[in-house]
C-alpha positions in Angstrom: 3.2 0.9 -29.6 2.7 3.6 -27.1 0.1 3.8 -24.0 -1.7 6.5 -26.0 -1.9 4.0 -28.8 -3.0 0.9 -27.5 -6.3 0.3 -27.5 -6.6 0.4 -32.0 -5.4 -3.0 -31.6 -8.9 -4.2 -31.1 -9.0 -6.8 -28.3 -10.9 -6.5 -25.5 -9.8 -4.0 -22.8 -8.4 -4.9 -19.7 -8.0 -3.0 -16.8 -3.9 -1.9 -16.4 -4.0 -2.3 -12.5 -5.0 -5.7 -11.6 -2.2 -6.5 -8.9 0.8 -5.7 -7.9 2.7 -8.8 -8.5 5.7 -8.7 -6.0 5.9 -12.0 -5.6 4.5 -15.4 -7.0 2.5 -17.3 -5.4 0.3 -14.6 -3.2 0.4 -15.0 0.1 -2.9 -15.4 -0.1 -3.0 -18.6 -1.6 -1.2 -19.9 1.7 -2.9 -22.2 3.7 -2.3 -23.9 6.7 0.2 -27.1 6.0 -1.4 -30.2 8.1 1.9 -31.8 8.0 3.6 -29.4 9.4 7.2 -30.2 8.0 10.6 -30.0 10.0 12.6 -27.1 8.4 15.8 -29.3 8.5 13.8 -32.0 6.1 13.0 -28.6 4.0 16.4 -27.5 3.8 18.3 -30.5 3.7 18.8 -30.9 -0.2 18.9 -27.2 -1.2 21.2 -25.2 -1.9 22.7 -23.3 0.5 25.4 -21.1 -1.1 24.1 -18.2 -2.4 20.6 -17.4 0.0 18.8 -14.0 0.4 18.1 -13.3 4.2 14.9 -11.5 4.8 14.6 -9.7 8.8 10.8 -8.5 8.9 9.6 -5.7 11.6 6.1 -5.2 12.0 5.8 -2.0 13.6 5.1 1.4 12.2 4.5 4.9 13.6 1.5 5.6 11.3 -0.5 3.4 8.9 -1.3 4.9 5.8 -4.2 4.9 4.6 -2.9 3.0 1.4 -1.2 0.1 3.6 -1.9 -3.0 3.2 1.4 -4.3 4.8 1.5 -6.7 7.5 2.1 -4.3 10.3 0.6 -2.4 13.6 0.8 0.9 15.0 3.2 1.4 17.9 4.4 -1.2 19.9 3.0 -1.2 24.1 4.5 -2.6 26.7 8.2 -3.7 25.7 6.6 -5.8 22.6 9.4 -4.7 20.2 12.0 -6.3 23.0 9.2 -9.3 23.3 9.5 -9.6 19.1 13.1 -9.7 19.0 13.3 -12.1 21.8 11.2 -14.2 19.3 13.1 -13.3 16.6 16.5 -14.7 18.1 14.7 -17.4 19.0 13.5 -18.2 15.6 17.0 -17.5 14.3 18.4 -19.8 16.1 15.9 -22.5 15.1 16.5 -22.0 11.4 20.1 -21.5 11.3 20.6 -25.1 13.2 18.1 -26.6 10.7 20.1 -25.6 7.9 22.7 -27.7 9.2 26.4 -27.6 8.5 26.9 -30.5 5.8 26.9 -27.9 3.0 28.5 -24.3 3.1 25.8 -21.9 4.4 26.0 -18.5 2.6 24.0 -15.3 2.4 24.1 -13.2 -0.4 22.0 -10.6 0.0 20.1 -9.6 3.1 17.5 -6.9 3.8 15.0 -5.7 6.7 11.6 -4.4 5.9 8.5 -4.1 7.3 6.4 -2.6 8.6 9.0 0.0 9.7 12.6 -1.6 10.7 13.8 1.8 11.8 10.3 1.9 14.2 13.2 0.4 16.9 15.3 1.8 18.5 19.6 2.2 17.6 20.3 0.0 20.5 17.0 -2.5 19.0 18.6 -1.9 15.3 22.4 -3.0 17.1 20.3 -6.6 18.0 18.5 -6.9 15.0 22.3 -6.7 13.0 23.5 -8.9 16.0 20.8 -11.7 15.1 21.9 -11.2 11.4 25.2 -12.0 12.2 25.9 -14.0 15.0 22.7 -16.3 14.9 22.1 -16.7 10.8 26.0 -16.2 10.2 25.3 -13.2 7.6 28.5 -11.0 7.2 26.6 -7.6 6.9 29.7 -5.9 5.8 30.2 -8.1 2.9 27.1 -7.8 1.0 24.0 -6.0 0.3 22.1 -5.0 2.8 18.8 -3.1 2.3 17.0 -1.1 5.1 13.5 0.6 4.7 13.1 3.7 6.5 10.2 6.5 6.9 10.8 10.2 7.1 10.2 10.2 11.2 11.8 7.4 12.0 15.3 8.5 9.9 17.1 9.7 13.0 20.4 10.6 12.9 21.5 7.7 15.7 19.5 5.2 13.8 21.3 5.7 10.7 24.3 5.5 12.5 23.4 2.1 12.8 22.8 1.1 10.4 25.6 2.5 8.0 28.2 1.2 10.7 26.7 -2.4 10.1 27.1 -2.1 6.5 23.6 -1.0 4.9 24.8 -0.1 1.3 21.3 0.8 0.5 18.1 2.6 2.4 14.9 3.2 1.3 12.8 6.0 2.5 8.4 5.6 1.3 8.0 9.7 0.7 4.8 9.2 -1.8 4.2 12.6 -2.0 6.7 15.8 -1.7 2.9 17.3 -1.8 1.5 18.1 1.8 -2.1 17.6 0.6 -1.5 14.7 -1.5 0.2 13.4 1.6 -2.8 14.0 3.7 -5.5 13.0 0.8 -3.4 9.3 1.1 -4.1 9.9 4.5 -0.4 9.8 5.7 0.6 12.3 7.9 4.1 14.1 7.1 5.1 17.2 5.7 7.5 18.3 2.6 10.2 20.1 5.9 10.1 16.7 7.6 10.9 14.7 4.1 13.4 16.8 3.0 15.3 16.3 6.6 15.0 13.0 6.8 16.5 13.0 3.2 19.3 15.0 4.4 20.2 13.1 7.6 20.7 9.9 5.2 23.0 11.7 2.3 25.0 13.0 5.3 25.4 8.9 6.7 26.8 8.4 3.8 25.0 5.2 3.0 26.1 4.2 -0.9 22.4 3.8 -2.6 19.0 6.0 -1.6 15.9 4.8 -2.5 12.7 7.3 -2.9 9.5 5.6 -2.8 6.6 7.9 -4.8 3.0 7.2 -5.7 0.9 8.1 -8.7 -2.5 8.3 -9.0 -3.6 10.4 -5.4 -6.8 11.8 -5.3 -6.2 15.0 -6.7 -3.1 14.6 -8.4 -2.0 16.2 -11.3 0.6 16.3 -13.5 2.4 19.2 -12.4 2.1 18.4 -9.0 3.1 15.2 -10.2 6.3 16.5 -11.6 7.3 18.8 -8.6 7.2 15.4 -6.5 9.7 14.2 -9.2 11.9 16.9 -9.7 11.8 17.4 -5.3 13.1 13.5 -5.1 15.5 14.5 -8.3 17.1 17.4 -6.5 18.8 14.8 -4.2 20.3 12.8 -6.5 18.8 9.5 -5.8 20.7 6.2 -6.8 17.0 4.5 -7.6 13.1 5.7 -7.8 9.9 3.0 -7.1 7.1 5.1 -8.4 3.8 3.2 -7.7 0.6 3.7 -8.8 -2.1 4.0 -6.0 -4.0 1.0 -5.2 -7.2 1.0 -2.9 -7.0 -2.5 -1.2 -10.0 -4.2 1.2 -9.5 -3.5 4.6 -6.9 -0.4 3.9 -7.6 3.6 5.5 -8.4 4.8 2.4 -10.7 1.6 0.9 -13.1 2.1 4.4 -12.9 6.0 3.8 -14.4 5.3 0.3 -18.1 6.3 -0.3 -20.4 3.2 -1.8 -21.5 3.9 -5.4 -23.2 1.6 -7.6 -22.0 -0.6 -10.5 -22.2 1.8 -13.2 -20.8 4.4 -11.4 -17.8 2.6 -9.9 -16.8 1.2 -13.5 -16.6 5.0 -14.8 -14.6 5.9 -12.0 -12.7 3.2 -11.9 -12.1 3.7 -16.2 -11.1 7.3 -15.3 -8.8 6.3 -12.4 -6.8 4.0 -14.6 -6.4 6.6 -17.3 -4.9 8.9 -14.9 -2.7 6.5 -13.6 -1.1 5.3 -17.0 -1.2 8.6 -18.0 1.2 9.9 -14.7 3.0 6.5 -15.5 4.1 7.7 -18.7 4.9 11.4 -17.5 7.3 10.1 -14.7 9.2 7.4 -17.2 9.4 10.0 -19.6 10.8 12.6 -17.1 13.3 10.0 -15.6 14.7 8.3 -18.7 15.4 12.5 -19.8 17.5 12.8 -16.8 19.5 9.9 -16.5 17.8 7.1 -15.2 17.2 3.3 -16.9 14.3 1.9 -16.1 14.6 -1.6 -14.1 10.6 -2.5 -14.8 7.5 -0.6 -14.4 8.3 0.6 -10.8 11.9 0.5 -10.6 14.3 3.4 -12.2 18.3 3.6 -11.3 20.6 6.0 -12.1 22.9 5.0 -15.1 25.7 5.8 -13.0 24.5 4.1 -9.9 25.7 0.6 -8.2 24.7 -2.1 -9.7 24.2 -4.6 -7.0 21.4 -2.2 -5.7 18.8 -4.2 -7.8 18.8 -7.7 -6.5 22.1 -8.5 -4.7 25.5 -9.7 -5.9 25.9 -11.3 -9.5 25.6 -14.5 -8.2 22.1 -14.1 -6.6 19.0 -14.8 -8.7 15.3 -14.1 -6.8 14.2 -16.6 -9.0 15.9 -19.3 -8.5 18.0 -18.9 -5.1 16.4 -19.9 -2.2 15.4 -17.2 0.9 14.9 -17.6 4.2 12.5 -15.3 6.2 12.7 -14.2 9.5 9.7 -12.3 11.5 6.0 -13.5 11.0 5.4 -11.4 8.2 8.4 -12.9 6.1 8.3 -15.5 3.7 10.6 -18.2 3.0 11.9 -20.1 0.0 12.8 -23.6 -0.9 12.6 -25.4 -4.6 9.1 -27.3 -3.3 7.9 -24.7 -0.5 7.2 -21.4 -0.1 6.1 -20.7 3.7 5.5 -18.1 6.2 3.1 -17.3 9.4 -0.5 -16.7 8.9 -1.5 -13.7 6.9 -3.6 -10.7 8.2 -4.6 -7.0 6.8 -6.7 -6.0 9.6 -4.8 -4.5 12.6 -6.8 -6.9 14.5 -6.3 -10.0 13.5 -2.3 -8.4 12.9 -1.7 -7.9 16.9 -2.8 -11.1 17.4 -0.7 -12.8 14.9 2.2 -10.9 16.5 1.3 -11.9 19.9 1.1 -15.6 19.0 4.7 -15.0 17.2 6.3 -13.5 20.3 4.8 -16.4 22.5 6.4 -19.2 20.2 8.6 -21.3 22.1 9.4 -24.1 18.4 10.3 -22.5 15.5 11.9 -25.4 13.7 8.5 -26.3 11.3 6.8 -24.8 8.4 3.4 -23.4 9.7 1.5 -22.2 6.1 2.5 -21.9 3.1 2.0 -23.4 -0.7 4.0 -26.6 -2.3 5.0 -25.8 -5.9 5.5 -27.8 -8.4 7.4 -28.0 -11.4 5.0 -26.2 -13.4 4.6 -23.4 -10.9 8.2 -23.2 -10.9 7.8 -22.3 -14.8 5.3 -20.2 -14.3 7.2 -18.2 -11.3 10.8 -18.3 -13.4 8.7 -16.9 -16.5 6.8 -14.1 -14.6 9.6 -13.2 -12.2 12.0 -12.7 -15.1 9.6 -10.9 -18.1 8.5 -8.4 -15.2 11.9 -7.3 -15.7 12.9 -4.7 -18.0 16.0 -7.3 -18.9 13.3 -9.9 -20.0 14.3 -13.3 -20.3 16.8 -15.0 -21.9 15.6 -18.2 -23.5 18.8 -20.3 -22.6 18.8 -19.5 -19.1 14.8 -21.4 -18.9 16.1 -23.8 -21.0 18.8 -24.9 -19.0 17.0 -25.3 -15.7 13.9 -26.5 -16.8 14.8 -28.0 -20.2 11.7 -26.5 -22.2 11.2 -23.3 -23.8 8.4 -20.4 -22.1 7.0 -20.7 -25.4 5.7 -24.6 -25.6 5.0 -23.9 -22.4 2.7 -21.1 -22.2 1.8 -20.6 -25.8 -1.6 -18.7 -24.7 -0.3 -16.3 -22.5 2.6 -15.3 -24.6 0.6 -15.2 -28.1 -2.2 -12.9 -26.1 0.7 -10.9 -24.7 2.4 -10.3 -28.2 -1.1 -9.9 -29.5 -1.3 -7.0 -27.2 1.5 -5.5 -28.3 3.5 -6.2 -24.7 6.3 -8.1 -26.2 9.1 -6.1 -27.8 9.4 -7.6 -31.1 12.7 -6.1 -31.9 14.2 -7.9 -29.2 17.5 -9.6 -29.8 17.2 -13.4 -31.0 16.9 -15.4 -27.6 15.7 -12.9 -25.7 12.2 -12.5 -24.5 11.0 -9.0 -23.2 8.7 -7.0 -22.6 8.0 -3.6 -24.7 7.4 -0.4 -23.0 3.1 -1.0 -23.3 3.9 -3.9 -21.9 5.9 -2.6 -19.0 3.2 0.0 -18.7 1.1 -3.2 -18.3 2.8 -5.5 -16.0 -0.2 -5.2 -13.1 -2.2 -6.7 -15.9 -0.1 -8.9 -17.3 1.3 -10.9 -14.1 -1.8 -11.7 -12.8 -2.7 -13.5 -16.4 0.0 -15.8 -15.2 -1.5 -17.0 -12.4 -1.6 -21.0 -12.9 -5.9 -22.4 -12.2 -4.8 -23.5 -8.9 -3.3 -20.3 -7.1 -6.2 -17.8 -8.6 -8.8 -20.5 -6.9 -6.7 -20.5 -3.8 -6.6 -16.5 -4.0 -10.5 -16.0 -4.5 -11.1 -18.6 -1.5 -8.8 -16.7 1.1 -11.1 -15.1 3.7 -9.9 -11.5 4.5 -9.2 -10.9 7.9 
């Protein structure tokens, strides 16, 4: 069943961008823990051989006007030195709590942001340095993942960073467009993109990523496509190409003009139309050229490293445990996910940062969410059937035992119902088919256990 198709199936419609589903459960559906739990108590029984290591920099040049990252503009006073001051600190308190009774091992490792490559080279040299000599993470022996933005793609920083073993770097264009950059309201132009692009090809750094949005006010398909075939022309080893959401508290959601009801719903009908529809023109333009799609955002080349996607073979985001450095990062254990407080507005962001930079104790959870074995379904079932892979039905039944489908008979009969499931997939296999992909903002979300989508509607926005 194609997009074009989908709605003779009768059922009721639902709307195709719902959430972005990155990661299960929300941050949003955090909440101060009163018993503030030692992270050595936390870590204690896990396993600690094969962990993902997550280095989180809050600082951008710009915000734009789509961002609803946890970040702040520019950085006064020495506060980047303040936050990696912090950061060590924090390192230091984690790596001691995860003891040395069991092998400590990271498997993957990435920085993000925000903007990592907002600091300096000598700031990027201490961010590797707290990598490796606090946490223990060889750098040159496994994946490591670096965002990047056109400005901030100097020549010295990626020096850095492909001397202290980045294999991959990932560069948020959105647009090759000037006015579509500027109707997103982020301020760049194609010369500045297409530099930045070269500066990284010519550090030589094995994988480039090239971030680009769909659905910008005015938008079309052919500008569409030269965006495409611009990012095509330099041979990139993967393409994320997101549609445009409009999130509370965001440039563009304040710059929006208040209609009513009826109104919105016919705008927002017309919106989503567009947005499948440039969905469908950039898979269909990729797949012709080379690329395998990875899930709805995610597109490698068929040639291209394989180890870009999630880490090494032996790392599984769904199971493996992460551990989160920076107040916007999250950690993992089997029972706990748990970060710092959560913030959109820049606000209530610079002061979440300040409080972070003033922290002395970093050896206790602050917020976060417990889950429990039937969240851990849920998350193993949604992580894996947002994947273009799907999931294979002996892997859930060897850690949990049961099967996805006595477990979550309604969501997967109203998915097949739909049409999402590919019902020529190989026996043992569950996966998604390419509506279904085209759907997966609408079909995570209908995952969401009782519990988390209360939790979610009751967060206050700040």
């Amino acid at each position: 069943m194609t997009i074009s198709t989908a709605r003779a199936t009768g059922l009721p419609a639902v709307r195709p961008y719902e959430s972005y589903v990155y990661a299960y459960p929300h941050k949003t559906a955090y909440r101060p823990l009163p018993d503030r739990p030692a992270l050595r108590e936390l870590w204690a029984a896990e396993p600690k051989d094969a962990l993902s290591l997550y280095l989180h920099i809050p600082f951008c040049e710009v915000r734009c006007g789509f961002c609803n990252l946890f970040t702040r503009i520019g950085a006064p006073e020495e506060l980047t030195t303040r936050y990696l001051d912090a950061l060590e600190r924090q390192a230091v308190a984690v790596r001691d709590a995860l003891g040395d009774a069991a092998p400590v091992r990271f498997a993957a490792a990435a920085f993000g942001g925000g903007t990592p490559t907002f600091l300096t080279a000598d700031e990027l040299e201490r961010l590797c340095d707290i990598a490796e000599k606090r946490m223990g993470a060889d750098l040159l022996a496994v994946p490591l993942s670096v965002e990047t933005s056109p400005s901030t793609a100097t020549a010295d920083r990626l020096a850095v960073l492909a001397g202290r073993g980045t294999t991959r770097v990932s560069i948020g264009v959105q647009s090759f467009v000037d006015e579509e950059a500027r109707a997103a309201v982020r301020p760049q132009r194609r010369a500045e993109v297409e530099a930045a692009l070269g500066r990284i090809r010519d550090a030589r750094i094995p994988v480039l990523n090239i971030d680009l949005i769909y659905g910008i006010d005015g938008q079309t398909e052919r500008t569409w496509l030269t965006s495409l075939d611009a990012a095509l022309a330099w041979r990139p080893e993967e393409l994320y190409l997101y549609p445009l959401y409009v999130r509370p508290l965001t440039g563009l959601h304040r710059l929006g003009a208040a209609a009513g009801p009826e109104a919105e719903a016919l705008e927002q009908a017309a919106w989503d139309e567009q947005r499948l529809r440039l969905y469908e023109v950039g898979r269909d333009h990729l797949l012709a050229r080379g690329y395998e799609q990875v899930s709805m955002r995610m597109f490698r080349r068929a040639d291209a490293p394989r180890e870009s996607q999630d880490g090494p073979e032996d790392h599984a985001c769904q199971t493996d445990g992460m551990i989160g450095l920076g107040c916007g990062a999250r950690s993992y254990t089997a029972a706990l996910h748990y970060s710092f407080d959560y913030a959109v507005d820049m606000r209530e962001i610079r002061s979440i940062i300040d409080g972070f930079t003033a922290t002395e104790d970093f050896s206790r959870a602050e917020v976060g969410r417990y889950v429990d074995a039937a969240e851990a379904r849920r998350r193993h079932l949604l992580q894996s059937l947002l994947q273009a892979t799907g999931l294979p039905l002996d892997d859930y039944r060897a850690r949990f035992g049961t099967d996805p489908r006595e477990d979550f008979p309604g969501e997967l009969e109203r998915f097949a119902d739909r049409g999402w499931l590919d019902a020529q997939a190989p026996e043992g296999l569950l996966r998604l088919s390419p509506l279904g992909l085209a759907h997966s903002d609408a079909l995570g979300p209908a995952l969401f256990s009782p519990g988390v989508r209360a939790a979610m509607a009751a967060y206050e926005r700040k």
